[in-house]
N, CA, C and O atoms as a MOPAC input file, in Angstrom:
PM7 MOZYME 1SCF
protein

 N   -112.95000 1    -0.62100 1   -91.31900 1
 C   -112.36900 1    -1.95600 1   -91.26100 1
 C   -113.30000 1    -2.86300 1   -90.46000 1
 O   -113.99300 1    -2.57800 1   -89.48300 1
 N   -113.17400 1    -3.85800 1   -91.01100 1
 C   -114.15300 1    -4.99000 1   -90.55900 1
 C   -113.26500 1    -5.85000 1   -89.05200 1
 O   -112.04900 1    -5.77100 1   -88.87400 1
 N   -114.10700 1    -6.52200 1   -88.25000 1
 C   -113.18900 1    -6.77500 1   -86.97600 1
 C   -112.66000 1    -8.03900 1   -87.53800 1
 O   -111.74400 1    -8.46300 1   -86.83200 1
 N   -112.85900 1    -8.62000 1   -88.33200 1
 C   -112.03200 1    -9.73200 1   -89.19200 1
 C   -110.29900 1    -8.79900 1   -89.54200 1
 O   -109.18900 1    -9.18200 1   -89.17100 1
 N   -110.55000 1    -7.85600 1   -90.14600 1
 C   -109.20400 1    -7.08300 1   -90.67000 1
 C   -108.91300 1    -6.82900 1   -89.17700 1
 O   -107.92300 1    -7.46900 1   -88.82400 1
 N   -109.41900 1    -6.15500 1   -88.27200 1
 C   -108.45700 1    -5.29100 1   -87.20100 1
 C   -107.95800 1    -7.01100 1   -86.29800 1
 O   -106.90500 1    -6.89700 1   -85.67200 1
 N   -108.49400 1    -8.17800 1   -86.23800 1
 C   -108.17500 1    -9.27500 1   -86.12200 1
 C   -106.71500 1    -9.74200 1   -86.66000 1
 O   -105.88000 1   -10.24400 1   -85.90800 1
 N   -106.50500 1    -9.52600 1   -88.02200 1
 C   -105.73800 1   -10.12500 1   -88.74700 1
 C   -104.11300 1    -8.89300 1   -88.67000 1
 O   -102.91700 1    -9.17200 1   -88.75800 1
 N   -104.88500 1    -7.42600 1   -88.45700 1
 C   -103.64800 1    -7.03100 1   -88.06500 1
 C   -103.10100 1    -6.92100 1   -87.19200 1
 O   -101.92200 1    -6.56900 1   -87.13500 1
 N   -103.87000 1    -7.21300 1   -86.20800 1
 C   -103.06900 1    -7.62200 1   -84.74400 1
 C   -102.26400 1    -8.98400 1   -84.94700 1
 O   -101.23200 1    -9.16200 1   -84.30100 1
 N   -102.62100 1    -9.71700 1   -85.63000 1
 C   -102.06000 1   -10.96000 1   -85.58900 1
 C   -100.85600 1   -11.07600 1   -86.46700 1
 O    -99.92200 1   -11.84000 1   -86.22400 1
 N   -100.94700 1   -10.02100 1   -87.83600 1
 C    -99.56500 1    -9.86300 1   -88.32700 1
 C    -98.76000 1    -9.14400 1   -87.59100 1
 O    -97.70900 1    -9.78100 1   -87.52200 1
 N    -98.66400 1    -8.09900 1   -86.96000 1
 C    -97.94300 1    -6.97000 1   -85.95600 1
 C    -97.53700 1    -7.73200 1   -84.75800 1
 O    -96.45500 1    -7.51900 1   -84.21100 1
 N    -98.72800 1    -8.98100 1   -84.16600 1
 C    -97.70100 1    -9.62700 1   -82.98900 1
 C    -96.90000 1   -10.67900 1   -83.84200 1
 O    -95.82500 1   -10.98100 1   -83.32300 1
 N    -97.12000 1   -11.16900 1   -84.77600 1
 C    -95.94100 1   -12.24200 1   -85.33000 1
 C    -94.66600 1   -11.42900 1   -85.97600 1
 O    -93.53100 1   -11.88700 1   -86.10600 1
 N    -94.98700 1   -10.48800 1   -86.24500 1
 C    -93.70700 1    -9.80700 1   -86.57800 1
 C    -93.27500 1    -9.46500 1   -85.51200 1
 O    -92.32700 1   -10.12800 1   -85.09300 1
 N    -93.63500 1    -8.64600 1   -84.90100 1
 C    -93.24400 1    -8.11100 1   -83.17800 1
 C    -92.03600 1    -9.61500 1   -82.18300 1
 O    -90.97300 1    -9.51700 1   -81.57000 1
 N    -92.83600 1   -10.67100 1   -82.46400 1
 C    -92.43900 1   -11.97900 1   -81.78200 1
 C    -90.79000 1   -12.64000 1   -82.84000 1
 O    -89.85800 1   -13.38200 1   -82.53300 1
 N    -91.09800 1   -12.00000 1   -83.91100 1
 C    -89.81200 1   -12.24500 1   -85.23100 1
 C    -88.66000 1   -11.73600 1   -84.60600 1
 O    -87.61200 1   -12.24800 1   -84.21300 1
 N    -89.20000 1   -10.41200 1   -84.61700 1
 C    -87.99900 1    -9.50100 1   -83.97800 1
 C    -87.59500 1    -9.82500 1   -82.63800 1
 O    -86.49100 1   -10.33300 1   -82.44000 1
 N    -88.28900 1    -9.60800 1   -81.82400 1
 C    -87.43700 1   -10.48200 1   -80.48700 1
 C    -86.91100 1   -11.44800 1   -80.61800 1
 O    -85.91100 1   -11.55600 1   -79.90700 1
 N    -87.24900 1   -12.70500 1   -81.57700 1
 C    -86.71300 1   -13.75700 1   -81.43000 1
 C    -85.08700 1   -13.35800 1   -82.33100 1
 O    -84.08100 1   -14.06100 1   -82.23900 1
 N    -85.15600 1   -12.51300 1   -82.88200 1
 C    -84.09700 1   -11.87600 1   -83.63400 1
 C    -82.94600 1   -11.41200 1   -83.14900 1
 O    -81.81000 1   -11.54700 1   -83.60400 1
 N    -83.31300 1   -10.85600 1   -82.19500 1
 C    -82.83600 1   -10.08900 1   -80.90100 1
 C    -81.84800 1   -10.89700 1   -79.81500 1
 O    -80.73600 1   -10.74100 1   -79.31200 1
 N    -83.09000 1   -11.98100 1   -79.76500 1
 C    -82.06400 1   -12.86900 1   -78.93000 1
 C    -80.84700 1   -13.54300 1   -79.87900 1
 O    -79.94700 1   -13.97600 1   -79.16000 1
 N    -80.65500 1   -13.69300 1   -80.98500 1
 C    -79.75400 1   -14.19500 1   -81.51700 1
 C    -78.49300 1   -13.43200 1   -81.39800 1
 O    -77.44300 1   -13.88000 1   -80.93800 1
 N    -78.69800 1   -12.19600 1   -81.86900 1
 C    -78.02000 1   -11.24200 1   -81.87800 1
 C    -76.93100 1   -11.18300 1   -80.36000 1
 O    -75.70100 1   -11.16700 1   -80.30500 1
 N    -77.86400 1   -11.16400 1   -79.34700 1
 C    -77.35900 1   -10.54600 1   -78.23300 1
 C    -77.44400 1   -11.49600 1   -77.30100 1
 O    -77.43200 1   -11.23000 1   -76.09900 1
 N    -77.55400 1   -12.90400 1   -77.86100 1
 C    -77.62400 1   -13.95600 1   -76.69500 1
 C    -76.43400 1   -13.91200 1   -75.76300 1
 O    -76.60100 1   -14.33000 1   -74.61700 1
 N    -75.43600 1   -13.52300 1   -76.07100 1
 C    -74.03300 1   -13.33100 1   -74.42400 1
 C    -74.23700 1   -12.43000 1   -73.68000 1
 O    -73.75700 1   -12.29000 1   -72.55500 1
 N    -75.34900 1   -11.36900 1   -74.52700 1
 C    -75.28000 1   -10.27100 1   -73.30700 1
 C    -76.63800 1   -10.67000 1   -72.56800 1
 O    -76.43100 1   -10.59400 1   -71.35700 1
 N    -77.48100 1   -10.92400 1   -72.74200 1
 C    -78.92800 1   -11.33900 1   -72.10900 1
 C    -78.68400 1   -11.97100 1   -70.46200 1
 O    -77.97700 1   -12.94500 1   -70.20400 1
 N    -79.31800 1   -11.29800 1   -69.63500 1
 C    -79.05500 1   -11.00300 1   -68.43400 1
 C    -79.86400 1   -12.64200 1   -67.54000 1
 O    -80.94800 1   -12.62400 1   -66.95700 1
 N    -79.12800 1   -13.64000 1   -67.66100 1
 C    -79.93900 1   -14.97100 1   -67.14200 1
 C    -80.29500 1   -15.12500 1   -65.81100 1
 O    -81.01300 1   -16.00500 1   -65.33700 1
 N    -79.62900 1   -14.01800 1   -65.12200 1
 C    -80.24800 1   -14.15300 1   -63.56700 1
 C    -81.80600 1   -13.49100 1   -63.42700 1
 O    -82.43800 1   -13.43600 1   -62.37200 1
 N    -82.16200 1   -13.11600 1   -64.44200 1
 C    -83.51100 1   -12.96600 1   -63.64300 1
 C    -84.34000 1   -13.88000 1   -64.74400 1
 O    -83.89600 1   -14.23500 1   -65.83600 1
 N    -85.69300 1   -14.19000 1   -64.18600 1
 C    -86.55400 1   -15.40800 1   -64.63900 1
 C    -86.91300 1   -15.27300 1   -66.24400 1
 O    -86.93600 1   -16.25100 1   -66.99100 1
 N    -87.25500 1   -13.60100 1   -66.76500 1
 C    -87.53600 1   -13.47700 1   -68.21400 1
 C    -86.24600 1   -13.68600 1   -68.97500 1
 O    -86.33000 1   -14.21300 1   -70.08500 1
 N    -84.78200 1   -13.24900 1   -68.39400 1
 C    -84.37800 1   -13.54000 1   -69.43800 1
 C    -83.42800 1   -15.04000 1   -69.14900 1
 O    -82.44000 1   -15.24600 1   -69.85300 1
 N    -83.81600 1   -15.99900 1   -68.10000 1
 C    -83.63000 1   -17.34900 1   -68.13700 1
 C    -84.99200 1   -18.30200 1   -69.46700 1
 O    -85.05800 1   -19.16400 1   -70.34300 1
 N    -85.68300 1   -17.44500 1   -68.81000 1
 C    -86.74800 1   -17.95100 1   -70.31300 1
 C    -86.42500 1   -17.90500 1   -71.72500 1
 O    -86.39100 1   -18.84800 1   -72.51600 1
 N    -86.11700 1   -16.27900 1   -72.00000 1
 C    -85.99400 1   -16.22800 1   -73.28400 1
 C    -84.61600 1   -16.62500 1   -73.61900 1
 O    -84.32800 1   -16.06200 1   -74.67500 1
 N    -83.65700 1   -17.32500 1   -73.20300 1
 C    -82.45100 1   -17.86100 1   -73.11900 1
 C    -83.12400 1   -19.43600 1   -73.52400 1
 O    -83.25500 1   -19.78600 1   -74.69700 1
 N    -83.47100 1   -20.19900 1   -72.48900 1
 C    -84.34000 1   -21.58200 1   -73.06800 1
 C    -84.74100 1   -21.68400 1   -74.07000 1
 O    -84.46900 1   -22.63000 1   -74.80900 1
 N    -85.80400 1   -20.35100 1   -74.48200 1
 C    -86.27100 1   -20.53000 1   -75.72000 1
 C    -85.77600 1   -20.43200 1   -76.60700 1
 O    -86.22400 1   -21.24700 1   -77.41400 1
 N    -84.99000 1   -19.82500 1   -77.01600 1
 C    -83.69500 1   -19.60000 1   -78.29700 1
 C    -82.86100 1   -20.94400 1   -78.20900 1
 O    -82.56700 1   -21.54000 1   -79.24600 1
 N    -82.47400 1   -21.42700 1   -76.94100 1
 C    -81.50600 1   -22.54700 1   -76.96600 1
 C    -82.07900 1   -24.18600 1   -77.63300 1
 O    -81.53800 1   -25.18700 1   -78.10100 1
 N    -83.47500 1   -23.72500 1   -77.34100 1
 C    -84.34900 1   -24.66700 1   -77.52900 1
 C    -84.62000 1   -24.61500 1   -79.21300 1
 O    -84.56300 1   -25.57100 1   -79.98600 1
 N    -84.89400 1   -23.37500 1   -79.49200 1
 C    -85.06100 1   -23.27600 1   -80.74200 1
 C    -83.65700 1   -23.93100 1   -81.79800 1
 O    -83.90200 1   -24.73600 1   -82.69600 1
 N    -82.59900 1   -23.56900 1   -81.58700 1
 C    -81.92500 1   -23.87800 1   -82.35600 1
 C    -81.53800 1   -25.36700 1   -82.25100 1
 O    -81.41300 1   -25.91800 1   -83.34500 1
 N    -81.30700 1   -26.19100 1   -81.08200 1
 C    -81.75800 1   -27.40800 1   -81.18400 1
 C    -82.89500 1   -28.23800 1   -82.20400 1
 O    -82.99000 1   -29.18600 1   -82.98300 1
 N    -83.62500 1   -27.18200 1   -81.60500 1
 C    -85.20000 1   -28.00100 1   -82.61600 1
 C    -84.99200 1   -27.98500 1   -84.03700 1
 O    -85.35700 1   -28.86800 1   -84.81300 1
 N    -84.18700 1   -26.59000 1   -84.42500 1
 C    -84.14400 1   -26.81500 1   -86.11000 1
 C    -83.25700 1   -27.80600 1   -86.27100 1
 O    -83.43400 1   -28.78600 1   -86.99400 1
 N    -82.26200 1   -27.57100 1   -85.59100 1
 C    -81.11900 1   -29.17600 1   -86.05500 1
 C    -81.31000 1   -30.37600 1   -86.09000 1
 O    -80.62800 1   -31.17300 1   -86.73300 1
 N    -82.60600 1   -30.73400 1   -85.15100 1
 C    -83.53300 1   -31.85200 1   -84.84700 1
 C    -83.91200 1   -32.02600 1   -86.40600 1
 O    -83.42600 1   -32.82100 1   -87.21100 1
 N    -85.04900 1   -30.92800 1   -86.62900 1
 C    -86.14600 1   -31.16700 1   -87.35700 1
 C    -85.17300 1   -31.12900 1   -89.26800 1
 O    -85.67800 1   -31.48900 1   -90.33200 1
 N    -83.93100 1   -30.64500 1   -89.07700 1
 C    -83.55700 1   -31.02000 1   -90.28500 1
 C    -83.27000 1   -32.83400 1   -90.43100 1
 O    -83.59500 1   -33.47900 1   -91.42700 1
 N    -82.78000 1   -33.26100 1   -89.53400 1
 C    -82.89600 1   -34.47000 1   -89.87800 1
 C    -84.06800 1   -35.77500 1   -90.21500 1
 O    -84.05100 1   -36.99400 1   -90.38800 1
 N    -85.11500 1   -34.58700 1   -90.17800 1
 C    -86.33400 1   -35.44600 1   -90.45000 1
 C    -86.77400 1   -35.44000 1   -91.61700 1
 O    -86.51100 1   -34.40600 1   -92.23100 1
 N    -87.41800 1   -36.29800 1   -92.23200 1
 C    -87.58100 1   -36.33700 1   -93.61900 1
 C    -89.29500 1   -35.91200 1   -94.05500 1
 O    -89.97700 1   -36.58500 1   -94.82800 1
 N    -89.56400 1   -35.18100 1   -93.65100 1
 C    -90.51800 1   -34.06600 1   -93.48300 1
 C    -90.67300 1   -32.77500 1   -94.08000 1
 O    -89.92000 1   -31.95400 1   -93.55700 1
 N    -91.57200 1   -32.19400 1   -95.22800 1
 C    -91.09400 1   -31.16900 1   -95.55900 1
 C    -90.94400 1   -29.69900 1   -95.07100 1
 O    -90.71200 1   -29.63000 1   -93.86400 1
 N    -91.01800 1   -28.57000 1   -95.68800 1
 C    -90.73500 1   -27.36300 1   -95.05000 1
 C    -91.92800 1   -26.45500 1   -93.66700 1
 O    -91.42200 1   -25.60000 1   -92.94000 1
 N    -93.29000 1   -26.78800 1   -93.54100 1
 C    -94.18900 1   -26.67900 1   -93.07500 1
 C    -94.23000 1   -27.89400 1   -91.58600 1
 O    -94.30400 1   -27.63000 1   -90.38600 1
 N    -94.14700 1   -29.25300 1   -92.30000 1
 C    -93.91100 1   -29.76000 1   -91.18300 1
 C    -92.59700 1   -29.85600 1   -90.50500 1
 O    -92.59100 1   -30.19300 1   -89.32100 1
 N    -91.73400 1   -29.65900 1   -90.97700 1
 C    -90.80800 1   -29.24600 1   -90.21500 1
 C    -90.87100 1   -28.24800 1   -89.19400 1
 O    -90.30800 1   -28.48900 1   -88.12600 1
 N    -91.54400 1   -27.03400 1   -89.37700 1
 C    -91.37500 1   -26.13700 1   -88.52100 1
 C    -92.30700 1   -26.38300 1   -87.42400 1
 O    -92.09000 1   -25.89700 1   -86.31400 1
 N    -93.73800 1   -27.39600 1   -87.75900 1
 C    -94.81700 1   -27.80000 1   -86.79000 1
 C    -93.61700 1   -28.96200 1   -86.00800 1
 O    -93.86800 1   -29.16900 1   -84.82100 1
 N    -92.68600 1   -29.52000 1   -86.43200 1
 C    -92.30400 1   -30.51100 1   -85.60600 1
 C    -91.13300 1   -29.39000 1   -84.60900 1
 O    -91.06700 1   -29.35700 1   -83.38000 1
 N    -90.61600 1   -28.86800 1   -85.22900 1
 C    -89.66800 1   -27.80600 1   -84.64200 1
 C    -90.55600 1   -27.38400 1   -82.91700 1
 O    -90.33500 1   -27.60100 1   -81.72500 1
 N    -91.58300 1   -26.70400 1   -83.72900 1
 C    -92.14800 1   -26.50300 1   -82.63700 1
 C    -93.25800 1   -26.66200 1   -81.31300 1
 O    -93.64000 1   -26.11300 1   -80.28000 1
 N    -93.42300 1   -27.67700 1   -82.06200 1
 C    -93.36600 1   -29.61900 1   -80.73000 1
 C    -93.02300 1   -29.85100 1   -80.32700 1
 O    -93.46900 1   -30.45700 1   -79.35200 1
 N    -91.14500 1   -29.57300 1   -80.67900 1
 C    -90.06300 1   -30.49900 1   -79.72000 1
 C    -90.31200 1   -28.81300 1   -78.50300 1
 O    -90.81500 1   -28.89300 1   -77.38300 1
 N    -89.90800 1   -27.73900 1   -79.01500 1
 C    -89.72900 1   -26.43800 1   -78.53600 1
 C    -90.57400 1   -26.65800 1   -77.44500 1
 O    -90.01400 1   -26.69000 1   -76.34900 1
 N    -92.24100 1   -26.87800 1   -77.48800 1
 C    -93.33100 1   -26.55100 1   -76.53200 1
 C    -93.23300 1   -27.80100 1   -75.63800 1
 O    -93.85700 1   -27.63200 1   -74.59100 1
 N    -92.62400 1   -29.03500 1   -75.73500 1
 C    -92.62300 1   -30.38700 1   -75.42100 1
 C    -91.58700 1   -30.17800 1   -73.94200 1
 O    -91.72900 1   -30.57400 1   -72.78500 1
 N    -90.55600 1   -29.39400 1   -74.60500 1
 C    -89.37200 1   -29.09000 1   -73.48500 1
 C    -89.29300 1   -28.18900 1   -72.91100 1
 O    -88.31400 1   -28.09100 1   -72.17100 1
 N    -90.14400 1   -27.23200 1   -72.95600 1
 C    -90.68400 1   -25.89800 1   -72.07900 1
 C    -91.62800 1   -26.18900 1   -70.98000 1
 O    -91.72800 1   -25.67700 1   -69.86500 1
 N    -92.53800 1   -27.47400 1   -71.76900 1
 C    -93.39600 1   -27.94600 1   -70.64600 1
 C    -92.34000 1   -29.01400 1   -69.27600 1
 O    -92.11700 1   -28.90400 1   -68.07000 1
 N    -92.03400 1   -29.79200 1   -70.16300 1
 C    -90.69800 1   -30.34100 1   -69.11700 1
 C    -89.74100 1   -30.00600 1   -68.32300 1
 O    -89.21700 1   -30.73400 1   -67.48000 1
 N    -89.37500 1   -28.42500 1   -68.66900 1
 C    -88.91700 1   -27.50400 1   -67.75000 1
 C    -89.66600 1   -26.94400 1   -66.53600 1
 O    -89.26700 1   -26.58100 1   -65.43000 1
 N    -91.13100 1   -27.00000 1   -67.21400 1
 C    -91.83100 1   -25.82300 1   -65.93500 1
 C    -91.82900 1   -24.76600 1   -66.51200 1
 O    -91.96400 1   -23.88500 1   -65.66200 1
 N    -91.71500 1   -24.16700 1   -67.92900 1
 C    -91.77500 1   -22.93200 1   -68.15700 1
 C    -92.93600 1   -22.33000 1   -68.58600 1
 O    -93.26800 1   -22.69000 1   -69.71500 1
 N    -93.66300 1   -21.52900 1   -68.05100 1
 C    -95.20800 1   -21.40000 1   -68.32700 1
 C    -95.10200 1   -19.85100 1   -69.60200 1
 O    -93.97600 1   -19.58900 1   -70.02600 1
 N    -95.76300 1   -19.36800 1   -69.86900 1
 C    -96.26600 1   -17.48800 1   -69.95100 1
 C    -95.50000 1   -17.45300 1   -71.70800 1
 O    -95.35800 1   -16.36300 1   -72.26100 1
 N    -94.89600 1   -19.28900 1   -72.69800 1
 C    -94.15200 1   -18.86900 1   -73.56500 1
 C    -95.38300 1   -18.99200 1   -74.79100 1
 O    -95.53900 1   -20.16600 1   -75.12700 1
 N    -96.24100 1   -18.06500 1   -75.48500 1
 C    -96.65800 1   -18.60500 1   -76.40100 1
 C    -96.78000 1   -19.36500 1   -77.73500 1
 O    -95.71300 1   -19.68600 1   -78.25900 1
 N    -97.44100 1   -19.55900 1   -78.09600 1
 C    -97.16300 1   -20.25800 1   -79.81200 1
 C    -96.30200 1   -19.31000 1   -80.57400 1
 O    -95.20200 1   -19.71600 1   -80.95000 1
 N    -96.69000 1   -18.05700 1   -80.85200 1
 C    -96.20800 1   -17.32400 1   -81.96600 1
 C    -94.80600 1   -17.12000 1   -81.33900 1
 O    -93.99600 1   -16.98600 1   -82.25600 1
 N    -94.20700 1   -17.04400 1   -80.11400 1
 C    -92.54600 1   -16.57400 1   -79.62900 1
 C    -92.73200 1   -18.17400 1   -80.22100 1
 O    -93.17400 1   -18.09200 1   -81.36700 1
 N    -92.60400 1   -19.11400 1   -79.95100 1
 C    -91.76700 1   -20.23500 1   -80.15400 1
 C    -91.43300 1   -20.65400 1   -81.80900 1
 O    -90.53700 1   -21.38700 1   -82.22700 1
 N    -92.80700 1   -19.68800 1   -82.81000 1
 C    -92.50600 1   -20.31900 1   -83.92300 1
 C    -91.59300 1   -19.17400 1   -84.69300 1
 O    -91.14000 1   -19.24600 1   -85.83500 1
 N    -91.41200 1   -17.75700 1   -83.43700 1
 C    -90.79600 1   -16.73000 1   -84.58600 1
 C    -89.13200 1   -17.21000 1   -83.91300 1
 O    -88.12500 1   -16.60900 1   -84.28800 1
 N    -89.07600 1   -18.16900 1   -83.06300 1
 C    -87.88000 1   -18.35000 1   -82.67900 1
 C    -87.17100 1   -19.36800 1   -83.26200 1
 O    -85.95400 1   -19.47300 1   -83.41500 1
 N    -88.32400 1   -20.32200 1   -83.66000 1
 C    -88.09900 1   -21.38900 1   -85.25800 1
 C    -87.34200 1   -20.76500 1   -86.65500 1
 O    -86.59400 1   -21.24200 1   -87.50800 1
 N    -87.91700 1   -19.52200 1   -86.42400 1
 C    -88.26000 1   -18.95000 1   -87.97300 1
 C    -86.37700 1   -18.48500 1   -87.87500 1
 O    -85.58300 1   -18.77300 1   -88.77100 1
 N    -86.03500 1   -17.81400 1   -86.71800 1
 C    -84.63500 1   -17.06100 1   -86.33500 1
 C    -83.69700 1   -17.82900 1   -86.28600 1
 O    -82.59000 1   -17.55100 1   -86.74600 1
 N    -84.06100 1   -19.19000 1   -85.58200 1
 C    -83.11700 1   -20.06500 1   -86.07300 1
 C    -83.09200 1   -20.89400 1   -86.99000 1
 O    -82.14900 1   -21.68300 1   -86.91300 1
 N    -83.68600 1   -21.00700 1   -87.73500 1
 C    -83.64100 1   -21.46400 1   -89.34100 1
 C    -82.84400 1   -20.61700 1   -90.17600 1
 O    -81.96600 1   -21.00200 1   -90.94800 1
 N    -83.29000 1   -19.17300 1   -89.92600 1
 C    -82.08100 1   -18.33900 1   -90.86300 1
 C    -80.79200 1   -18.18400 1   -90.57200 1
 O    -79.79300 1   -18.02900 1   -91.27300 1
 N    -81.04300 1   -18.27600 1   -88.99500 1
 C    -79.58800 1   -18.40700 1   -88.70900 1
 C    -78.85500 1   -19.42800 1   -89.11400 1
 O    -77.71800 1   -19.20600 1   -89.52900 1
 N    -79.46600 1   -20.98300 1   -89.06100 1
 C    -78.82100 1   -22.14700 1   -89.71200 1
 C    -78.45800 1   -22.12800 1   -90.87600 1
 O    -77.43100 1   -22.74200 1   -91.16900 1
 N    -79.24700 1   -21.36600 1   -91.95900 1
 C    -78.95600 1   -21.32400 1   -93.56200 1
 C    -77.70600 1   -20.29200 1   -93.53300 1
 O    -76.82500 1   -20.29300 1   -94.39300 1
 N    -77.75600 1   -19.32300 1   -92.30900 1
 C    -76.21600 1   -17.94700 1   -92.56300 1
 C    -75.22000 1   -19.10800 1   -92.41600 1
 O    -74.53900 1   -19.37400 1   -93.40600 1
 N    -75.09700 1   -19.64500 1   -91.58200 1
 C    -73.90700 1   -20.53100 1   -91.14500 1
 C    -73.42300 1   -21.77900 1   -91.93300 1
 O    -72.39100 1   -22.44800 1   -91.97000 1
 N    -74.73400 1   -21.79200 1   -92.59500 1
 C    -74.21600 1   -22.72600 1   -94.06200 1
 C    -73.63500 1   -22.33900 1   -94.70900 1
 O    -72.78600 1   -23.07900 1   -95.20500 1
 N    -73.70100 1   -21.01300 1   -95.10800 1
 C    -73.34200 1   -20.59600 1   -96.70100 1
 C    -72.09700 1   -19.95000 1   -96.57100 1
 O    -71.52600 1   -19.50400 1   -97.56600 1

Protein backbone atom coordinates (compact mmCIF):
# COMPACT_ATOMS: atom_id res chain seq x y z
CA UNK A 1 0.00 0.00 0.00
CA UNK A 2 1.00 3.29 -1.02
CA UNK A 3 1.16 6.07 2.02
CA UNK A 4 -1.58 7.90 -0.01
CA UNK A 5 -3.91 4.56 0.76
CA UNK A 6 -2.62 4.00 4.48
CA UNK A 7 -3.52 8.04 4.54
CA UNK A 8 -6.96 7.60 3.31
CA UNK A 9 -7.62 4.69 5.65
CA UNK A 10 -6.90 6.32 8.57
CA UNK A 11 -9.05 8.99 7.53
CA UNK A 12 -12.05 6.70 6.71
CA UNK A 13 -11.67 4.62 10.19
CA UNK A 14 -11.38 8.09 12.15
CA UNK A 15 -14.60 9.48 10.39
CA UNK A 16 -16.38 6.49 11.02
CA UNK A 17 -14.89 6.04 14.52
CA UNK A 18 -16.08 10.01 15.13
CA UNK A 19 -19.86 8.72 13.43
CA UNK A 20 -20.15 6.37 16.04
CA UNK A 21 -19.46 8.42 19.00
CA UNK A 22 -21.38 11.04 17.75
CA UNK A 23 -24.05 8.18 17.63
CA UNK A 24 -23.50 7.31 20.97
CA UNK A 25 -24.12 10.48 22.32
CA UNK A 26 -27.57 10.51 20.93
CA UNK A 27 -28.40 7.42 22.20
CA UNK A 28 -27.26 7.95 25.75
CA UNK A 29 -27.33 11.68 26.07
CA UNK A 30 -29.32 11.42 29.87
CA UNK A 31 -26.93 9.13 30.96
CA UNK A 32 -23.57 11.01 29.94
CA UNK A 33 -21.83 11.99 33.05
CA UNK A 34 -21.63 16.24 32.73
CA UNK A 35 -19.64 16.76 35.79
CA UNK A 36 -16.52 16.06 34.44
CA UNK A 37 -14.98 18.38 31.53
CA UNK A 38 -15.08 15.47 28.53
CA UNK A 39 -18.35 14.69 29.01
CA UNK A 40 -19.51 18.59 29.53
CA UNK A 41 -17.88 18.79 26.04
CA UNK A 42 -19.29 16.07 24.33
CA UNK A 43 -22.74 17.18 25.78
CA UNK A 44 -22.12 20.90 24.00
CA UNK A 45 -21.26 19.25 21.09
CA UNK A 46 -24.31 17.16 20.40
CA UNK A 47 -26.46 20.07 21.85
CA UNK A 48 -24.82 22.22 19.49
CA UNK A 49 -25.16 19.90 16.78
CA UNK A 50 -28.72 19.49 16.80
CA UNK A 51 -29.35 23.16 16.99
CA UNK A 52 -27.13 23.66 13.98
CA UNK A 53 -29.17 21.21 11.85
CA UNK A 54 -32.42 23.03 12.77
CA UNK A 55 -30.57 26.24 11.96
CA UNK A 56 -29.16 25.08 8.76
CA UNK A 57 -32.59 23.59 7.59
CA UNK A 58 -33.94 26.85 7.40
CA UNK A 59 -31.48 28.00 5.02
CA UNK A 60 -31.96 27.89 1.53
CA UNK A 61 -28.74 26.21 0.79
CA UNK A 62 -28.30 22.88 -0.52
CA UNK A 63 -27.35 19.47 1.01
CA UNK A 64 -23.34 19.97 1.17
CA UNK A 65 -23.65 23.45 2.14
CA UNK A 66 -25.79 22.91 4.58
CA UNK A 67 -23.73 20.68 6.49
CA UNK A 68 -20.49 23.27 5.87
CA UNK A 69 -22.92 25.88 7.42
CA UNK A 70 -24.05 23.36 10.17
CA UNK A 71 -20.71 23.16 10.97
CA UNK A 72 -19.72 26.88 11.22
CA UNK A 73 -22.41 27.62 13.45
CA UNK A 74 -21.08 24.21 15.60
CA UNK A 75 -17.15 25.48 15.52
CA UNK A 76 -18.37 29.34 15.85
CA UNK A 77 -20.02 28.38 19.37
CA UNK A 78 -17.41 26.07 20.70
CA UNK A 79 -15.03 28.83 20.09
CA UNK A 80 -17.39 31.23 22.09
CA UNK A 81 -17.58 28.84 24.79
CA UNK A 82 -13.83 28.29 25.33
CA UNK A 83 -14.01 24.82 24.20
CA UNK A 84 -10.68 23.79 22.77
CA UNK A 85 -9.36 19.73 21.86
CA UNK A 86 -13.08 19.48 19.51
CA UNK A 87 -12.02 18.58 15.98
CA UNK A 88 -13.46 18.99 12.46
CA UNK A 89 -14.37 15.40 11.83
CA UNK A 90 -16.36 15.04 15.75
CA UNK A 91 -18.27 18.15 14.79
CA UNK A 92 -19.22 17.02 11.24
CA UNK A 93 -19.99 13.23 12.39
CA UNK A 94 -22.16 15.02 15.01
CA UNK A 95 -23.89 16.98 11.99
CA UNK A 96 -24.21 13.79 10.23
CA UNK A 97 -26.14 12.13 13.82
CA UNK A 98 -28.18 14.82 14.04
CA UNK A 99 -29.47 15.05 10.69
CA UNK A 100 -30.59 11.42 10.94
CA UNK A 101 -31.87 11.90 13.93
CA UNK A 102 -33.99 14.93 12.54
CA UNK A 103 -35.25 12.85 9.44
CA UNK A 104 -36.27 9.70 12.44
CA UNK A 105 -38.40 12.29 14.11
CA UNK A 106 -39.95 13.36 10.97
CA UNK A 107 -41.22 10.35 9.70
Amino acid sequence: MSMTDWFNLIIAIGTVSLAVVASVYVRLKAKIDTKTAAGKAFDVVGKLAVWAVNEAEHSQDGGAAKREFAAKLISDQLKAKGITGIDEKMVYGAVETAWKEAIENVK
